[in-house]
N, C-alpha and C positions, 0 to 999 in steps of 0.2 A: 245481480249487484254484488260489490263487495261491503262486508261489512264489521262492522264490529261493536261489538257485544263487552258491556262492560257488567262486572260481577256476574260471568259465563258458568262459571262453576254453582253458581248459586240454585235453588228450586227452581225460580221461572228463567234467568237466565239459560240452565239446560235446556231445559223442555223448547225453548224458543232456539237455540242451538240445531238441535238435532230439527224442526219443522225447515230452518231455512236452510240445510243442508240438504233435506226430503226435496225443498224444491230447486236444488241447483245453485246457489248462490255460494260464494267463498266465506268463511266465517274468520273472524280474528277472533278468540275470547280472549278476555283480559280477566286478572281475578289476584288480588292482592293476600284471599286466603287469611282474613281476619280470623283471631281466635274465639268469634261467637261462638260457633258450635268447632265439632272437630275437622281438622282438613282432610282425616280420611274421608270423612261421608262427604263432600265437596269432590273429591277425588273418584268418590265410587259416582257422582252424577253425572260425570262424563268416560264412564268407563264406556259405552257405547260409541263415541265418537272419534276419541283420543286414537291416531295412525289413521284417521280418514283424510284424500290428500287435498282434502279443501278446508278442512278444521287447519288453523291454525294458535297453538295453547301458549298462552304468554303472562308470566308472571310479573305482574308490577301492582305498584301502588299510584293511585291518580294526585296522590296529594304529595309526592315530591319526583318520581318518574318523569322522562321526558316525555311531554304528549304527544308531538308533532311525528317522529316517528310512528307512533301506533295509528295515527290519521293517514299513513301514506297509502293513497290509493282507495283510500276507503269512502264511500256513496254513500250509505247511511249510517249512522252511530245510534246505538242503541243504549239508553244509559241504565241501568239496572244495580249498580252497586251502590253500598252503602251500607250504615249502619242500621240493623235491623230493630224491632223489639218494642215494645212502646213502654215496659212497666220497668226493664233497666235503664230508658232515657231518664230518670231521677237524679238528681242530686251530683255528685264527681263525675260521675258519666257524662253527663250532659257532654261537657269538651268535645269526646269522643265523638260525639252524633254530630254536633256544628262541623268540626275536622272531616269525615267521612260523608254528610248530606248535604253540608251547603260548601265548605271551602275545595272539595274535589271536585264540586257542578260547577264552581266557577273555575278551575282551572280547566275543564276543559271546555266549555264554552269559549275561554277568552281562546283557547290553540284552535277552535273548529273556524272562529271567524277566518282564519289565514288557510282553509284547508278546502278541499274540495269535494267538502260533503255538504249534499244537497238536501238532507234532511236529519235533525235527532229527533228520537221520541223516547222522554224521559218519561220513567215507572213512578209517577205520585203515589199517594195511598188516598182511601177515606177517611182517615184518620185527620185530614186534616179539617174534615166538619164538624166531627165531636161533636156533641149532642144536635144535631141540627133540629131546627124549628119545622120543617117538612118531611113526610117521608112517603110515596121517596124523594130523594133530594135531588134538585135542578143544578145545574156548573155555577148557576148565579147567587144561589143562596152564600149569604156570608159565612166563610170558613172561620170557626170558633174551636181551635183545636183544643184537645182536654187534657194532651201527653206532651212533654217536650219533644219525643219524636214528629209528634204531628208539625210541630211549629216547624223543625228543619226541614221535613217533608213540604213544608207550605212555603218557607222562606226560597229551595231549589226551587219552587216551579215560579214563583217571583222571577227569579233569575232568570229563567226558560224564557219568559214571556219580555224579562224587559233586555235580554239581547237578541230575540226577532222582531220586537217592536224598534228599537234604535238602533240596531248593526243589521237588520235585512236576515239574522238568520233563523232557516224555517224549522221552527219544534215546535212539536206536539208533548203536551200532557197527559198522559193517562191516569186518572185517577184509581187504582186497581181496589176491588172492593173484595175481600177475608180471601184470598186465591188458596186453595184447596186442591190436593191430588198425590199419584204416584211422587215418593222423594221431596212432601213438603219437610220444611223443615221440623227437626226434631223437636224444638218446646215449644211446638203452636199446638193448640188444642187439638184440630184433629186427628193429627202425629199421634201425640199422646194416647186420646183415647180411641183410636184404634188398634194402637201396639198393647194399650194395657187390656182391650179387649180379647184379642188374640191369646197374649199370656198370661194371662186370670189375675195381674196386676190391679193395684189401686189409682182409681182416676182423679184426679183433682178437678175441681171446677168450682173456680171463683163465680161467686153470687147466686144466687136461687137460679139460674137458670132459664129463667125466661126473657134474658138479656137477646134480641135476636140479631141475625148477620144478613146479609145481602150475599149468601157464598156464592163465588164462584171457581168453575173447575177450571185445573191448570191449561187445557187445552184452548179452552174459550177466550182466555185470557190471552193467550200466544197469537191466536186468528187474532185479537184487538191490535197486539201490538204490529204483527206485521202488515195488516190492513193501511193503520195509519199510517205505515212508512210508505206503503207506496200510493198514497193518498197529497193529493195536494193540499189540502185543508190544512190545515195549522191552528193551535188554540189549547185548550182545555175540555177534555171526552171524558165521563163517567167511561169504567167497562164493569159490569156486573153481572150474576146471575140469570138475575130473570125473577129471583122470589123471595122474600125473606124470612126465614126459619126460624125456630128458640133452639137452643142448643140443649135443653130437656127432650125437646123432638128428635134431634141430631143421633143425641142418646139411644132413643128408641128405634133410631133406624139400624144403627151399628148394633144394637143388640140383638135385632131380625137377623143380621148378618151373623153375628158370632158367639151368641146368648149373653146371660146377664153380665153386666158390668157393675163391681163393686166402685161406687163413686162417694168420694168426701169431697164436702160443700165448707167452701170458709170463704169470708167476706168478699166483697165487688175488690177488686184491685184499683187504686188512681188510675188517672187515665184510661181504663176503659168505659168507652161508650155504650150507651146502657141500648140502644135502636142504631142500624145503618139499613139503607136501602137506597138504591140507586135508581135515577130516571137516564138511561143512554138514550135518551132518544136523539140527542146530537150525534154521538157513535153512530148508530142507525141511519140516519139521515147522510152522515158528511161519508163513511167509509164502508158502507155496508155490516156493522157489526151485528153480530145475531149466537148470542150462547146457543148450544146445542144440546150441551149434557146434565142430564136431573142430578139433584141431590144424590137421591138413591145410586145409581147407576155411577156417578163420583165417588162416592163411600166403598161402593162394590170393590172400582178400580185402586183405591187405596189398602183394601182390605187383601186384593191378592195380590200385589207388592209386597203388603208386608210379609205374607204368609211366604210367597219365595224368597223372599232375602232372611227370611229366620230357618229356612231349608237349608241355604247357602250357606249362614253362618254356624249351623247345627254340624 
């Protein structure tokens, strides 16, 4: 298939890059290179693919860029970009996240209706349960987001579902639950505290600790997304894990891996959710989903990442 991958340069937009590439398909990434983090490290996530003759690297922005060009020719889209972060979606920011989550989803939905792609599947979050009343959590449980991120992440899949319910076109949801791995990004927690692990740095962690996640690894995540695309089902999919953890546990596994970690503890952050955990059993059922890789064995692969790319940088 050809396809294209929006926010390619991003964590899972690479990693999902470089699988559909593994299996023959042409890739378009698109990647507008917001100043969340730095655009070297976006840069250095596609150093592996960048002069493959089926990668194709394209800089634009979805919220004023011509779309229908980037649709040419392309069979499935894959939506991946956006604004990231839940504890900066506060206050003046806000803009930013409506601008990059919902007013970019709708312009490119409204260019896919005129195009000849046969399927998108946008990257939701969990975020948009927020403290959910079940856990784990079913597609049906009402979303009660706790972050303004979560609302724009909830408002896009609004969108997703009410232009293949009224215009015929076929998208899928993914709701992605804490994605974890090689090259996540730099101020998500387990970034953090595995790099401060590594270099005898100080770890921050907001709340006591026993806040837990439903993690899953980047690759498990990737097999979600491309399943769905080439899945006829259509709708709303958890993709999770498989277990849900405390990040005081999290702690003691990365410190098996690279001994103690000095950690400073200050209050829960807004908008984080105190519990998440995922039920895919729709995943399961409609596309074959099935995580593969443990916690442990994820942290492992994070941990010798880091350790080569601070060889690299040394």
């Amino acid at each position: 298939m050809n396809t294209l991958i929006t926010g390619a340069a991003g964590f899972v937009g690479s990693h999902l890059s470089e699988r559909l590439l593994e299996a023959g398909e042409m890739v378009r990434g698109v990647d507008c290179y917001t100043p969340y983090y730095p655009r070297a490290r976006k840069e250095q996530n596609l150093e592996g693919i960048l002069g493959h003759p089926r990668f194709e690297s394209v800089s634009a922005d979805l919220l004023d860029a011509p779309i229908e060009p980037l649709l040419d020719g392309i069979d499935v889209v894959y939506h991946l970009a956006g604004q990231p972060g839940v504890r900066p979606s506060w206050g003046s920011e806000f803009a930013t996240y409506v601008r990059c989550n919902i007013d970019a989803t709708q312009r490119l939905l409204e260019a896919c209706r005129s195009s000849t792609v046969s399927k998108l599947v946008y990257s939701s979050s969990s975020s948009v349960y927020g403290d959910a009343e079940s856990l784990p959590t079913p597609e049906d449980a009402i979303p009660r987001p706790v972050s303004p991120y979560g609302v724009t992440k909830l408002a896009a899949e609004h969108l997703c579902e009410l232009y293949r319910t009224v215009h015929g076109l076929p998208t899928t949801s993914l709701r992605l639950f804490s994605v974890y791995g090689p090259r996540q990004r730099p101020d998500m927690a387990f970034a953090r505290l595995v790099r401060a692990a590594i270099r005898g740095d100080t770890f921050t962690l907001y709340g006591d600790g026993e806040q837990t996640r439903d993690f899953t690894f980047v690759a498990d995540a990737v097999q979600g997304l491309d399943r769905a695309s080439r899945s006829e089902w259509c709708g709303v999919a958890n993709i999770g894990g498989g277990a849900r953890t405390s990040m005081n546990e999290v702690i003691g596994i990365v410190e098996s891996l690279c001994g103690p970690v000095h950690v400073v503890r200050l209050r829960a952050q807004d908008g984080d959710a105190r519990h998440t955990a995922a039920d895919t059993s729709i995943a399961r059922a409609a596309f074959g989903y099935a995580p593969s890789t443990s916690l442990v064995d994820g942290l492992a692969a994070m941990v010798e990442w880091e350790r080569a790319h601070m060889e690299v940088a040394a």
